[in-house]
C-alpha positions in Angstrom: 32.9 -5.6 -4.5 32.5 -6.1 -8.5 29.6 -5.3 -10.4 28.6 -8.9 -10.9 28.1 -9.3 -7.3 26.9 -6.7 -6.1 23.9 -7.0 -8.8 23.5 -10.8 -8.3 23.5 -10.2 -4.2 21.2 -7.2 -4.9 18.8 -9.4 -7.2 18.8 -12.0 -4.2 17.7 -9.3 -1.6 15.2 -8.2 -4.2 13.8 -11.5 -4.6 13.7 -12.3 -0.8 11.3 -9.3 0.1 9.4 -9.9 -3.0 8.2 -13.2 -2.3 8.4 -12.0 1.6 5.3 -9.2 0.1 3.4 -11.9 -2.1 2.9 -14.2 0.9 1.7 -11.1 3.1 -0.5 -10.0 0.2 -2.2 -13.8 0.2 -2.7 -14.1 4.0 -3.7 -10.4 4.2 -6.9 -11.8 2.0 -7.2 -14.4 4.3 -6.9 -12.3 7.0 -9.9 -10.2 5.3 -11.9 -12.8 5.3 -11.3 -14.1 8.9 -11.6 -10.9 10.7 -14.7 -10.4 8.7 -16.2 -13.2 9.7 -15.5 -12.5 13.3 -17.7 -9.2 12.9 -20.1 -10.9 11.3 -20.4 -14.0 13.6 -19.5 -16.4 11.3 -16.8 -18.8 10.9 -14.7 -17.4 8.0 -12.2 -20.0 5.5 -11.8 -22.7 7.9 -11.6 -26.3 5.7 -8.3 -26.0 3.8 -5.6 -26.7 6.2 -5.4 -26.3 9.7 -7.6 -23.2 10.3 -7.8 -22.8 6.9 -4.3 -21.3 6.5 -4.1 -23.1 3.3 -6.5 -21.3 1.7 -4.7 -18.6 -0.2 -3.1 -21.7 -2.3 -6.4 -22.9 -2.9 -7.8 -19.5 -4.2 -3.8 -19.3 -6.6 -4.7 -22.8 -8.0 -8.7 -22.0 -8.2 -7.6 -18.6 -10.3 -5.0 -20.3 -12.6 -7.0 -23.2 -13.9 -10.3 -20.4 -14.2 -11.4 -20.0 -17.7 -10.0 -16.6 -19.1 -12.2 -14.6 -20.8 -12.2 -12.0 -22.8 -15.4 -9.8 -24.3 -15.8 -9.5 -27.5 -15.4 -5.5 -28.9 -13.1 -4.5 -25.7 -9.7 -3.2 -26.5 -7.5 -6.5 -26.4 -4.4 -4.4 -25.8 -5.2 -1.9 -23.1 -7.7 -4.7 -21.5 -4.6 -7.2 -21.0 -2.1 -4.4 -19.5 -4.9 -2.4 -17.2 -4.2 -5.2 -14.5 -0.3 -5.4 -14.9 0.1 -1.9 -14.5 -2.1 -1.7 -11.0 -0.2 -5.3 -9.8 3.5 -3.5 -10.7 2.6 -0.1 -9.6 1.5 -1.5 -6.2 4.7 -3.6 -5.7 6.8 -0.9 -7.0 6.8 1.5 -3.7 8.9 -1.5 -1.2 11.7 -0.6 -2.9 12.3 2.2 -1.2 10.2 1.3 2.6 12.4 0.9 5.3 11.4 -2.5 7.5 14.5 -2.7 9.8 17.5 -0.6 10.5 20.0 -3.6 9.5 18.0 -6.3 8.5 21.1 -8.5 6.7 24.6 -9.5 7.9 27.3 -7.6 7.6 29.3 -9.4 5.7 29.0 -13.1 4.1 31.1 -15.8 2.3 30.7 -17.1 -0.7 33.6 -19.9 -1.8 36.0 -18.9 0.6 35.5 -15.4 -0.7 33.9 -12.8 2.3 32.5 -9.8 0.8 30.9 -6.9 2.8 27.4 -5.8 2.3 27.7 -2.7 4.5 29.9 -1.2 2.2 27.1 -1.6 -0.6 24.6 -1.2 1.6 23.3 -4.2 1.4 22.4 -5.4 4.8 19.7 -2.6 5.0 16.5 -3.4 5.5 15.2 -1.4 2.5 16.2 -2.0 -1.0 17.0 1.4 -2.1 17.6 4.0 0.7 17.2 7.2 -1.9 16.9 10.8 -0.8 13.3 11.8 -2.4 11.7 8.1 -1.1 8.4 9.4 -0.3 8.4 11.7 -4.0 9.2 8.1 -5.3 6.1 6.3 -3.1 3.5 9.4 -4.5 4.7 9.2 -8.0 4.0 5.4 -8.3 1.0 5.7 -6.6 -0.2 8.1 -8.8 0.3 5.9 -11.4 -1.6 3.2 -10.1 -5.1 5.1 -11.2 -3.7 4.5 -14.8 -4.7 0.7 -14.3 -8.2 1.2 -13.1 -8.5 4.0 -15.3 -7.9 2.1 -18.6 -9.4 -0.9 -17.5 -12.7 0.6 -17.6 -12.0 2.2 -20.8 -10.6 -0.8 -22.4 -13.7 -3.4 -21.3 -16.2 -1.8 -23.3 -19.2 -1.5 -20.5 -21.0 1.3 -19.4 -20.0 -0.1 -15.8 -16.5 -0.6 -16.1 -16.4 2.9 -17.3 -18.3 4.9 -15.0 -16.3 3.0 -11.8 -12.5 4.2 -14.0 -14.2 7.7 -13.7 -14.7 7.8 -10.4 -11.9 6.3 -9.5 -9.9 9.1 -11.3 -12.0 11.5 -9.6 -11.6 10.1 -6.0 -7.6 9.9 -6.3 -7.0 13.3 -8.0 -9.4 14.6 -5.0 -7.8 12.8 -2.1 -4.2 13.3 -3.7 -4.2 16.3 -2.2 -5.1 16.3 1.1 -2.6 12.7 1.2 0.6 15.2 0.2 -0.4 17.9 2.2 -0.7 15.7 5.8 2.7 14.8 5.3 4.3 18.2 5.0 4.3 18.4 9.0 6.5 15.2 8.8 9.1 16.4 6.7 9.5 20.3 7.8 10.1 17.9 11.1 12.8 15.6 9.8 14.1 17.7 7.5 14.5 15.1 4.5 12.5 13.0 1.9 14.5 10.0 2.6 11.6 7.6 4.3 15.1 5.9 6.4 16.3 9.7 8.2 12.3 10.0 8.7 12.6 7.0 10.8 15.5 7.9 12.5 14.3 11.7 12.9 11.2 9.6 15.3 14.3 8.0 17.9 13.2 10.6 20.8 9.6 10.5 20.2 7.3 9.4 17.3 5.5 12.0 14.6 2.3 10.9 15.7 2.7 12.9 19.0 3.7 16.0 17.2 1.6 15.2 14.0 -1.8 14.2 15.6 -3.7 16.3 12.9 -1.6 14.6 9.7 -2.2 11.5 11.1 -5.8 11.5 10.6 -5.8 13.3 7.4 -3.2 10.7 5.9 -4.9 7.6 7.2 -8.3 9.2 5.8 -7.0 9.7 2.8 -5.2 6.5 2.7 -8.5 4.4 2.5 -9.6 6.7 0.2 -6.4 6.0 -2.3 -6.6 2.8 -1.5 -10.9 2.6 -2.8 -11.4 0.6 0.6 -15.1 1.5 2.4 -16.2 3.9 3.1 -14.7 5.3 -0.1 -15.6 2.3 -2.1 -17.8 4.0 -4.5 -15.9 2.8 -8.1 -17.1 -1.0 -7.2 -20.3 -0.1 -5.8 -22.1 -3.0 -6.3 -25.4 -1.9 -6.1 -24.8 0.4 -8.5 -21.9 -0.5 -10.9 -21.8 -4.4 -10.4 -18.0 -4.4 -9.6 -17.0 -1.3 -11.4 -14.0 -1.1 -13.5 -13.1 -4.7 -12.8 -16.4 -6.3 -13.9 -15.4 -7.9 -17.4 -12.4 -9.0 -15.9 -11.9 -12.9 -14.3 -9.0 -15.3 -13.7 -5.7 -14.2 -13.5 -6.5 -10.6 -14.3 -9.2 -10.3 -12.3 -6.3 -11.5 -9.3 -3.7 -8.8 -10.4 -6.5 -6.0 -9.9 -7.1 -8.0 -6.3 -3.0 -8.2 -6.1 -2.8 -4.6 -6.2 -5.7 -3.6 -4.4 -4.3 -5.5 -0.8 -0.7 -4.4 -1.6 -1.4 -0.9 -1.7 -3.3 -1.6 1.7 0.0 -2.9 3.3 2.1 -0.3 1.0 -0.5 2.7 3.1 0.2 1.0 6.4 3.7 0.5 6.3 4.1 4.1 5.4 1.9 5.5 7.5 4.4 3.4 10.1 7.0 5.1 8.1 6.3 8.5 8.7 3.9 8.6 11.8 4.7 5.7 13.9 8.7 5.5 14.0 8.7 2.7 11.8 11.1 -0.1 13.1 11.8 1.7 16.0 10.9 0.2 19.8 12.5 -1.7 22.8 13.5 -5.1 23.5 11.8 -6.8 19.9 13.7 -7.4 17.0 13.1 -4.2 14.6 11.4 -5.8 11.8 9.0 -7.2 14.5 8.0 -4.1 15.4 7.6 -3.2 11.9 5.6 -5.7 10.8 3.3 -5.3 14.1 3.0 -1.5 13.8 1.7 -2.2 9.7 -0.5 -5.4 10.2 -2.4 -3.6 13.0 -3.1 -1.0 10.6 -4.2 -3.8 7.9 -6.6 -4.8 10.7 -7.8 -1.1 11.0 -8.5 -1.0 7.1 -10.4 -4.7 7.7 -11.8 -3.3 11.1 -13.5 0.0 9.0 -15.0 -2.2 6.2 -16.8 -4.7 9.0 -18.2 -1.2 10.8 -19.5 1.7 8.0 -21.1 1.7 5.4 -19.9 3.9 2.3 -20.3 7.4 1.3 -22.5 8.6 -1.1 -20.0 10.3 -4.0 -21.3 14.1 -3.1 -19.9 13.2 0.6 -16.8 11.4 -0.7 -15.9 14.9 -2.9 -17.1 17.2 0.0 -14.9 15.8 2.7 -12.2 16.1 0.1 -12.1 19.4 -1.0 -13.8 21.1 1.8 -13.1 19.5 5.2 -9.6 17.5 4.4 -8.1 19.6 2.4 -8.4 23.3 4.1 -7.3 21.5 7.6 -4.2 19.7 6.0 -3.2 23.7 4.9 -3.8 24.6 8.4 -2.0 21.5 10.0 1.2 23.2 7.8 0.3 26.3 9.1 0.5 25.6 12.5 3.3 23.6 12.7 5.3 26.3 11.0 4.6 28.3 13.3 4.9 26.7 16.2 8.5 25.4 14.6 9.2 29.3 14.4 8.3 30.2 18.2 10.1 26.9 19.6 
């Protein structure tokens, strides 16, 4: 296959999950809003289409026709890109997020031309199947807190501020105990690569063995993700809406972009590594993906409905002292028991 090709048929495949992920992000916030309602005995978005399934398009054309404003004395430059780089850095992880084993045909036809994508690898269900994946996935999270971070720098408020600072003080806290869970999961399958992890899970899933790292990566999950009860840099009792506060329109919907995309980013990898990802009988595999991740959306939604949010001394206690020694003990223990099986 020549390089033109296999770029343009890579571009394609690109574009496909992309607008495949924008449409999830949208109904996820409808979603939100619904199950929330449920909890809360009320109704929920129900007047713009049937059931009020339009109403994600509502909210797109309600944000792009919202005056955009911009404080006086905030810096212009840093204030514009704070939002880009959470909405890029959030997207950024699919890329290498296995959703089905072979998700594309194997070979298609263009003008009487055929040209195989199994050869290029194209009829993967991930974009890029690299061998450090999940290094790939921290990295870019990690650089995610940059957004937040000089967001509330940039606007020029004492509240804006003090919700960047806590927000770099939650991630590089919960950081930790995040890369730590997974180390079970990979001394297990033996590779970075988030497609062998899947396939490692074909006897039984890492759950079972990883019970432990489970917990610890979904708690640290909603922590990384600033989702109650970890909520504190938007606490609005306290910091109005944190770092976000001088921000409306279209920025203020990037920041919102990237906060429920790194909610279905968690859950899907948390399917990745815990919950054998695509794998299961009978359903197509990308069924089975996309179950095993939206019912962890729902348990993100399910959590903000129930608790109410730490106070920040808990938020860094849990951290350092309770999530962090037991994720060196969950690698303790499955080296060892690695070593006596």
């Amino acid at each position: 296959m020549n390089l033109p090709v296999l770029i343009a048929l890579s571009a394609i495949k690109i574009l496909i999950v992309l607008v495949v992920l924008l449409t999830l992000v949208a109904y996820t916030v409808l979603m939100e809003r619904k199950v929330l309602g449920f909890i809360q005995l009320r109704y929920g978005p129900n007047r713009v289409g049937p059931w009020g399934l339009l109403q994600p398009l509502a909210d797109l054309v309600k944000l792009l026709f919202k005056e955009d404003f911009t404080p006086p004395m905030v810096n212009k430059v840093l204030f514009v890109m704070a939002p880009i780089i959470t909405a890029v850095t959030a997207f950024l992880p699919f890329a290498v997020i296995p959703f089905a084993k072979d998700m594309f045909p194997p070979q298609i036809t263009i003008y009487g031309q055929t040209f195989d994508l199994t050869a290029a690898g194209l009829n993967q269900g991930v974009i890029a199947d690299i061998n450090v994946g999940l290094l790939y996935v921290f990295a870019m999270g990690s650089l995610a807190v940059y957004g937040a971070v000089l967001g509330g720098w940039a606007s020029n408020s004492k509240y804006s501020l003090l919700g960047g600072l806590r927000l770099s003080a939650q991630m590089v806290s919960y950081e930790l105990a995040l890369g730590l869970s997974v180390i079970g999961v990979l001394m297990l399958a033996g590779s970075l690569s988030l497609v062998k992890i899947v396939e490692a899970q074909k006897d039984m899933w890492f759950i079972v063995y990883q019970p432990l790292g489970f917990v610890l990566f979904l708690t640290a999950a909603f922590a990384e993700c600033a989702r109650t009860p970890f909520d504190l840099i938007e606490c609005e009792n306290e910091l109005v809406a944190g770092y976000q506060t001088e921000y409306s329109s279209m920025k203020w919907a990037l920041f919102m972009m990237g906060e429920y995309a790194h909610i279905i980013v968690a859950s899907a990898l948390i399917t990745t590594l815990f919950l054998g990802g695509w794998q299961g009988p009978i359903l197509p595999p990308v069924v089975w993906f996309m179950g095993k991740t939206f019912a962890l959306v729902f348990c993100f939604i399910w959590v903000r409905g129930t608790f109410p949010r730490f106070r920040f001394d808990q938020l860094m206690y849990l951290g350092w002292k309770v999530m962090l020694p037991l994720a060196l003990l969950n690698i303790m223990v499955t080296g060892a028991v690695m070593l006596l099986i």
